[in-house]
C-alpha positions in Angstrom: 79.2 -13.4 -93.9 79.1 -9.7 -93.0 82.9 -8.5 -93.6 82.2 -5.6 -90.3 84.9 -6.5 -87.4 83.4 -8.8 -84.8 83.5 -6.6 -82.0 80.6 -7.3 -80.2 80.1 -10.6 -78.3 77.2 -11.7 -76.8 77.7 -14.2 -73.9 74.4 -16.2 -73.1 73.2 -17.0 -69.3 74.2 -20.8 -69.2 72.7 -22.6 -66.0 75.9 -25.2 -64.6 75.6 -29.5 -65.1 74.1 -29.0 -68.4 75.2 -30.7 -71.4 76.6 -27.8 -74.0 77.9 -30.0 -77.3 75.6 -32.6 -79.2 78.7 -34.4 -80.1 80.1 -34.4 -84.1 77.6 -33.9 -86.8 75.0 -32.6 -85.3 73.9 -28.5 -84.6 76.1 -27.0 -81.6 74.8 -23.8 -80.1 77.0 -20.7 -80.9 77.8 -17.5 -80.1 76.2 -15.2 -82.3 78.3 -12.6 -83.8 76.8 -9.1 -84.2 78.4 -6.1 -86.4 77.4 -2.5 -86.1 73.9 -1.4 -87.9 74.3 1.5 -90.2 72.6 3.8 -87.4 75.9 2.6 -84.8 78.0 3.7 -87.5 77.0 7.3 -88.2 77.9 8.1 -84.6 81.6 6.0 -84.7 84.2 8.1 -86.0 87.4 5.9 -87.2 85.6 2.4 -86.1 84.4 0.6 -83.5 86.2 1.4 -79.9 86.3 -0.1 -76.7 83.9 0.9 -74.0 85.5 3.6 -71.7 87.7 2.1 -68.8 86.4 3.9 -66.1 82.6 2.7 -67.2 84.5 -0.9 -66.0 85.7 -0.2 -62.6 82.6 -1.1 -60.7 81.8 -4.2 -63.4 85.5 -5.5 -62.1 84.6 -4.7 -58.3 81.0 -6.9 -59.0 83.1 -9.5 -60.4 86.3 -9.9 -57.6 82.9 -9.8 -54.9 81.5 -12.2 -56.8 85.0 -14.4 -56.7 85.8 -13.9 -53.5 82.3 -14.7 -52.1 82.2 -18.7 -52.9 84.0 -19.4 -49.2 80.9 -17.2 -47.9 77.9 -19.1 -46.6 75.6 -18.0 -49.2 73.5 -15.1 -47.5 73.6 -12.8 -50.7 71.2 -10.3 -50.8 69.3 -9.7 -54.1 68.2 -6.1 -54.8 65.0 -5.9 -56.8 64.4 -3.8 -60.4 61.8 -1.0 -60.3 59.7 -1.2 -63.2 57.9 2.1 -64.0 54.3 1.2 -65.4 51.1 2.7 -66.1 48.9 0.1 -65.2 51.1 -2.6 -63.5 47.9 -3.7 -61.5 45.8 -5.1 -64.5 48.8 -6.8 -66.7 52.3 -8.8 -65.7 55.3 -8.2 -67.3 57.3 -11.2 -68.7 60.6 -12.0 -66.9 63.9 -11.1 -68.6 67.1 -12.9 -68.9 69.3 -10.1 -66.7 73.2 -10.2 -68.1 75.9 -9.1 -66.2 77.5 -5.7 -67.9 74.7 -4.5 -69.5 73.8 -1.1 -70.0 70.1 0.5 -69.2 68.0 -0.7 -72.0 64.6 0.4 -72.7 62.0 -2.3 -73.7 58.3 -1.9 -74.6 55.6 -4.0 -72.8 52.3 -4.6 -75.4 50.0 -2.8 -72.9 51.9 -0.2 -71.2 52.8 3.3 -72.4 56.3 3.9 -70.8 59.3 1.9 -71.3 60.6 -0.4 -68.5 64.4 -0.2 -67.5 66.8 -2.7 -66.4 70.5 -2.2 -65.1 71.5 -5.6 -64.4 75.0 -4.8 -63.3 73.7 -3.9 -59.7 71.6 -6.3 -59.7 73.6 -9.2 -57.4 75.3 -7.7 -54.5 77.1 -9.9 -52.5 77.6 -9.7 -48.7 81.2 -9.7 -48.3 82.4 -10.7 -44.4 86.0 -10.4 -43.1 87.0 -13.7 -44.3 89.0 -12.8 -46.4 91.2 -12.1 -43.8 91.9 -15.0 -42.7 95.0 -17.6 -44.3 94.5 -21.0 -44.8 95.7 -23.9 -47.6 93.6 -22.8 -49.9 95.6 -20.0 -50.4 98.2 -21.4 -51.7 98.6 -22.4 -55.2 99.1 -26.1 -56.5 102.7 -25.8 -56.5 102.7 -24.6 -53.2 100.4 -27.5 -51.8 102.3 -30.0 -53.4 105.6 -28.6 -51.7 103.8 -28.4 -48.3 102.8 -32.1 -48.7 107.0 -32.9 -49.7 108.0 -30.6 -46.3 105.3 -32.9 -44.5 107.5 -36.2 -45.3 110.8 -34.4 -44.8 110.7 -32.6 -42.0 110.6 -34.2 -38.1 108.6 -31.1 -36.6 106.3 -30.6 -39.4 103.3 -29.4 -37.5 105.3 -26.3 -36.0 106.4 -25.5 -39.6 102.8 -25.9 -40.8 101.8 -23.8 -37.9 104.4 -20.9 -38.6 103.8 -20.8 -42.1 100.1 -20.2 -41.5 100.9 -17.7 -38.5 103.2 -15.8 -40.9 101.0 -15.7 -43.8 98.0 -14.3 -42.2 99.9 -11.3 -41.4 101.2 -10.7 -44.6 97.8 -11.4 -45.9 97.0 -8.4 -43.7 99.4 -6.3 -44.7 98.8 -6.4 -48.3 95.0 -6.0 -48.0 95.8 -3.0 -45.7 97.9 -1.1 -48.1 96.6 -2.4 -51.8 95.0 -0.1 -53.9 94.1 -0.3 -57.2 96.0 0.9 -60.1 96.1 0.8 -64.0 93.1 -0.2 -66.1 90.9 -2.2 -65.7 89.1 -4.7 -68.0 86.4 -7.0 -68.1 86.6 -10.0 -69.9 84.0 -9.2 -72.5 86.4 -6.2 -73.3 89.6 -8.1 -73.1 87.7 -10.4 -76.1 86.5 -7.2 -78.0 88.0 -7.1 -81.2 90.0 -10.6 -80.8 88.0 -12.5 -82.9 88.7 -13.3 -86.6 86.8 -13.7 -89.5 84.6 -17.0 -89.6 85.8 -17.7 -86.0 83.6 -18.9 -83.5 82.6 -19.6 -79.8 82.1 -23.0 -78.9 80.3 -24.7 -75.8 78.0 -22.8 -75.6 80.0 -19.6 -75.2 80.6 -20.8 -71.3 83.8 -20.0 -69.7 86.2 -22.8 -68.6 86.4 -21.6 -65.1 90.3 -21.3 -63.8 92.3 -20.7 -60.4 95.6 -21.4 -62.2 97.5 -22.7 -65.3 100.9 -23.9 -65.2 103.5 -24.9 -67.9 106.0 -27.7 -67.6 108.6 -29.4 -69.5 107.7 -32.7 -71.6 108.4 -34.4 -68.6 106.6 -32.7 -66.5 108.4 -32.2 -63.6 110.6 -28.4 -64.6 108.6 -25.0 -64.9 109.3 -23.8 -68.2 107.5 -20.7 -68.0 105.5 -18.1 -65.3 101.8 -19.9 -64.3 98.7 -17.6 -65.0 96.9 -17.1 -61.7 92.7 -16.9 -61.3 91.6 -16.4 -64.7 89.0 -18.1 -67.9 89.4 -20.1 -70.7 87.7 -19.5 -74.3 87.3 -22.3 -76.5 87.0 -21.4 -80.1 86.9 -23.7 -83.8 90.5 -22.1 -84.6 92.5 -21.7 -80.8 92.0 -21.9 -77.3 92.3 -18.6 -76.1 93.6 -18.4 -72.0 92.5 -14.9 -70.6 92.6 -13.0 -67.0 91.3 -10.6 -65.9 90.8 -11.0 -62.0 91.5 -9.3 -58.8 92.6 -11.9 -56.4 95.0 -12.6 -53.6 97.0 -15.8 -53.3 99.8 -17.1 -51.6 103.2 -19.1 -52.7 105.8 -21.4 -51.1 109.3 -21.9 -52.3 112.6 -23.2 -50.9 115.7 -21.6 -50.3 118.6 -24.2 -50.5 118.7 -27.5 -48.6 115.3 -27.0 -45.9 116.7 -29.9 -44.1 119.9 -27.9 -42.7 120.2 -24.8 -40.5 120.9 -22.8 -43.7 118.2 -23.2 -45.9 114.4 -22.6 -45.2 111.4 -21.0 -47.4 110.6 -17.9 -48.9 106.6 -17.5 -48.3 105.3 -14.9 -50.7 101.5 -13.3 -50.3 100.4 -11.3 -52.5 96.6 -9.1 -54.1 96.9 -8.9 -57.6 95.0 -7.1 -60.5 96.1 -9.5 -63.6 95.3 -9.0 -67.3 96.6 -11.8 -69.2 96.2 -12.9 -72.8 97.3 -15.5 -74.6 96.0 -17.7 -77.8 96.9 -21.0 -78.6 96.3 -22.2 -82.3 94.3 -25.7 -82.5 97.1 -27.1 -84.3 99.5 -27.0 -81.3 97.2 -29.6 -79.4 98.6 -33.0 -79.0 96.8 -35.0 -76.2 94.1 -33.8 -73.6 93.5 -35.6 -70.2 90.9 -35.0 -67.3 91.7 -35.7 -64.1 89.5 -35.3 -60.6 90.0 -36.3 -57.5 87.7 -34.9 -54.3 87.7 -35.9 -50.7 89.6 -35.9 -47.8 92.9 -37.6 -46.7 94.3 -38.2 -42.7 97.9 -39.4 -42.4 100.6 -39.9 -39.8 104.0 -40.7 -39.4 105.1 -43.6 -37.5 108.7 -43.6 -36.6 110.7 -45.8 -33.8 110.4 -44.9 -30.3 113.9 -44.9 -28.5 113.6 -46.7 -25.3 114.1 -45.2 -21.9 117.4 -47.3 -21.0 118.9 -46.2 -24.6 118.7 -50.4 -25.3 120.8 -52.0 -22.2 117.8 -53.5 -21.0 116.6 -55.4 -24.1 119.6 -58.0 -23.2 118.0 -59.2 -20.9 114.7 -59.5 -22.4 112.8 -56.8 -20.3 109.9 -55.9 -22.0 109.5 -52.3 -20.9 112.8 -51.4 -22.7 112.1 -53.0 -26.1 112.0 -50.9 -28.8 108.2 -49.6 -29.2 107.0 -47.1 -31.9 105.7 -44.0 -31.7 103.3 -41.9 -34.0 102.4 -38.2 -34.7 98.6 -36.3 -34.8 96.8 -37.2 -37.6 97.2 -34.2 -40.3 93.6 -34.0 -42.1 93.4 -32.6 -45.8 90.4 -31.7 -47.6 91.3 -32.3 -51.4 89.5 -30.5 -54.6 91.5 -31.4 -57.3 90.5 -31.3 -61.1 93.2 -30.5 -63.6 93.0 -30.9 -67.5 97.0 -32.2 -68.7 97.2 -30.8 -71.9 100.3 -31.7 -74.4 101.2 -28.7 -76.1 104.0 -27.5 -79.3 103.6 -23.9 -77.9 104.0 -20.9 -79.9 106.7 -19.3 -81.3 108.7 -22.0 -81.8 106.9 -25.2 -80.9 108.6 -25.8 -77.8 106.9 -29.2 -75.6 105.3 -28.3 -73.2 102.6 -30.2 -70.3 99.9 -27.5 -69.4 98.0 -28.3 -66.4 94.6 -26.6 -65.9 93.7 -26.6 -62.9 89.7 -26.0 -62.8 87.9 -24.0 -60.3 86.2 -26.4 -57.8 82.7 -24.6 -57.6 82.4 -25.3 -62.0 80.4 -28.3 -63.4 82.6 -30.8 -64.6 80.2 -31.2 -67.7 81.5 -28.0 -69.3 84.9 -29.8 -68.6 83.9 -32.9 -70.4 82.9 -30.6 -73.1 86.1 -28.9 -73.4 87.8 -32.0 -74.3 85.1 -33.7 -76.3 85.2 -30.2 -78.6 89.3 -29.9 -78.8 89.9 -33.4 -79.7 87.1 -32.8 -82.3 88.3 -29.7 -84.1 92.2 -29.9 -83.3 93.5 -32.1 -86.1 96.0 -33.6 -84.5 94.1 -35.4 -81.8 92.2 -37.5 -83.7 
């Protein structure tokens, strides 16, 4: 095995629902790992570097577009490659695989004279509308859901707290997306994985991405948060750790309590805010204890039904009149639209093998078959899991 550091990573196009691991035993479909030729390193001067940042800034613009355009009805335009030929009217050129960051590459055709180029990093260009604008659940993350659903059995005028929280959220959606601008680096996740790779280490599923809009870390129990979530980000499974990466421009939204919510004093603190996250963090695959996949899609409707005090405040109902029985009463239905697929993953995290519950909670536009794989492949290689 060439000794040269593994610093460039090639990441395949992987079409979504199908299968990526041929289960144990048999040939699994890898990454290949490519060093420098002796020609790259005549013109490297102390080693291999990382690309120049500011080569990245419209790679990162592509991608956040590309993130923020799944609640879009899909109208995206596709601009089309010009290919320079000298007789383009007698011969057809094969179709080429086109992969996101690339640089312009020139490629030979067998009966043509001039090269043909390809810049595949403008190739996709979303339509982006004002909806990102607008504030809805789906802003929120999962610990802020599940606290909206505990405020919906708590409180007796839910629906105008529903109704202010959204109300107040949309303008300080609009706010932060009036005065955000960008600042610090900015990295693609190809770069972020430059160089992070050890000897004899390698990609698994396929090199596909486990697709992420959060990770969050709780006691044993479950129940306490033991440490700050990761927002939007990827997940890269390889045969030594599972490395959790980010590097995402994305707005989101959370809900917390301030003191009792049930008495004049307390309330909620509501929290928006557009954030340009680079996160890294590896997680060796003898920390792994247990891995569990859980999905649940479709769409709820409840109401609460609560006594109905009658007119006469109960003197009637002595006598039996019918009227002034107690009756009960019931409130709108509140309809939800529930997405939810988490991995629960029991974890000794590093340093110091604290217990920890990770929840993964997957992003609901990604084929649940590179999910499956993702658990078939860690209980496989994590020796404590099987």
């Amino acid at each position: 095995m060439d000794s040269a550091p593994y610093d460039n990573v090639e990441f395949p196009v992987r079409k979504p629902g199908t299968g990526t691991w041929p289960g144990p035993g048999q040939q699994q479909s890898q990454v290949k790992l490519m060093s420098q030729t002796s020609k790259d390193r005549s013109n490297t001067i102390g080693g291999p570097k990382l690309a120049p940042l500011l080569e990245t800034m419209e790679v990162a613009e592509s991608e956040d577009q590309r993130n923020q355009s799944k609640n879009v009805t899909s109208t995206s335009r596709v601009s089309s490659f010009s290919v320079t030929s000298s007789n383009t009217s007698q011969s057809q050129q094969p179709t080429t695989p086109l992969l996101l960051n690339a640089t312009y590459t020139a490629q030979k055709s067998p009966n043509t004279q001039q090269p043909t180029k390809f810049k595949s990093d403008s190739m996709i260009r979303p339509v982006i509308d004002d909806q990102e604008e607008f504030f809805d659940r789906k802003d929120f993350n999962a610990g802020s859901r599940a606290m909206l659903d505990k405020a919906y059995n708590q409180h007796k005028h839910f629906y105008r707290l529903n109704s202010k929280v959204v109300e107040e959220g949309a303008l300080l959606k609009q706010d932060v997306l009036d005065v955000y601008k960008k600042q610090g680096e900015v990295f693609s996740y190809e770069q972020l994985l430059q160089g992070m790779l050890v000897d004899g280490e390698k990609l698994l599923l396929g090199a596909s991405w486990l697709y992420v809009t959060g990770v969050e870390f709780l006691d044993a129990d479950g129940t306490n948060v033991v440490k700050e979530p990761v927002g939007k980000g990827r997940i890269c499974l390889t045969n030594q750790r599972v490395l959790i990466l980010s590097a995402e421009i994305f707005t989101d939204a959370a809900l917390s309590e301030i003191g009792d919510s049930t008495k004049p004093t307390g309330g909620y603190k509501l929290d928006v805010r557009k954030t340009n996250s680079i996160y890294y963090q590896n997680i060796p695959l003898t920390c792994f204890h247990s891995a569990d996949l859980s999905v649940a899609v479709g769409t709820s409707a409840s109401s609460k039904i609560s006594i109905k005090p009658p007119a006469c405040k109960g003197l009637c109902s002595c006598f039996g009149v019918t009227p002034c029985i107690t009756s009960w009463k019931s409130t709108p239905p509140m309809t939800t639209v529930f997405n939810k697929r988490v991995i629960r993953i029991g974890v000794s995290m590093p340093p110091w093998a604290t217990r920890m519950i990770v929840l993964v909670h997957l992003d609901p536009e990604m084929s649940l078959t590179i999910a499956r794989d993702f658990i078939s492949q860690l209980q496989y290689h994590a020796p404590l899991m099987h």
